[in-house]
C-alpha positions in Angstrom: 72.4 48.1 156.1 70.8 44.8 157.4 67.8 46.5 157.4 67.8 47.5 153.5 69.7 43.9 152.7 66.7 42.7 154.7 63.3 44.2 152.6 65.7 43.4 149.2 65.4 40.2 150.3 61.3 40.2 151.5 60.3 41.7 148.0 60.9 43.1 144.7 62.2 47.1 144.6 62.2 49.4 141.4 66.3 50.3 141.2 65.4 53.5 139.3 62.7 54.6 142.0 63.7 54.2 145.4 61.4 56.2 147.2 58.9 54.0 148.0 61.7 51.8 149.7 62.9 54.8 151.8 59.3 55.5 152.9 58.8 52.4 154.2 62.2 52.6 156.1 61.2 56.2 157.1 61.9 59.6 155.1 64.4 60.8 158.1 66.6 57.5 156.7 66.4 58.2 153.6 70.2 59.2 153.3 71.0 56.0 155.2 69.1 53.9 152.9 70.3 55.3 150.0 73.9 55.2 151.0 73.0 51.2 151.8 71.9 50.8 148.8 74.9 51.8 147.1 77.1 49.8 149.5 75.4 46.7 149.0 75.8 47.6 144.9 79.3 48.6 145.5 80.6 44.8 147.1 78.3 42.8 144.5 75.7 41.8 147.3 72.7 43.2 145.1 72.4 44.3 141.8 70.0 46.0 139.4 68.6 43.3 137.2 65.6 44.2 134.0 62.4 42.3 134.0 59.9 43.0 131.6 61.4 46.2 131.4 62.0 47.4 134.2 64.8 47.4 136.6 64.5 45.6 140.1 67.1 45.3 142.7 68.0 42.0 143.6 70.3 40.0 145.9 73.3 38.2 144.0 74.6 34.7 145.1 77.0 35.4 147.7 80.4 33.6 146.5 82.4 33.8 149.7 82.3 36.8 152.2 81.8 40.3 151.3 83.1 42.9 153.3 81.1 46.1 153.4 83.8 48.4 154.7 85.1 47.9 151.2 82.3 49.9 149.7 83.8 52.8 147.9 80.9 54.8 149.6 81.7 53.8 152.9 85.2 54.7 152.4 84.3 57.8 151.4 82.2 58.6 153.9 84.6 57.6 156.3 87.3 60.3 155.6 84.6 63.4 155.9 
């Protein structure tokens, strides 16, 4: 999660094509990025914003503290 909070916040990602971002992080983490991803999404810590276009993922302003366990995702996940 930090990790994938942390490359959002070194640089510019396509939202609709995330496989460059999970072969940087390495292919076997590819279900762990992508489930960080959708956290993150889920609590309002990044969002998909258009530019020129396109759609990038970007970090939202935090407004108080976001807790990640709250992810629908994460929740789901959870229970299996």
């Amino acid at each position: 999660m930090i990790t994938v909070y942390r490359e959002l916040q070194a640089r510019r990602w396509h939202a609709e094509e995330l496989q460059p971002l999970c072969a940087k992080l390495g292919e076997e983490n590819t279900g762990k990025t992508l489930v960080a991803v959708t956290a993150l999404e889920q609590v309002g810590l990044i969002a998909a914003v258009e530019k020129g276009g396109a759609k990038y993922l970007e970090l939202v302003p935090a407004q108080g503290k976001k807790n990640l366990a709250d992810a629908p995702v994460l929740k789901c996940l959870e229970g299996m």
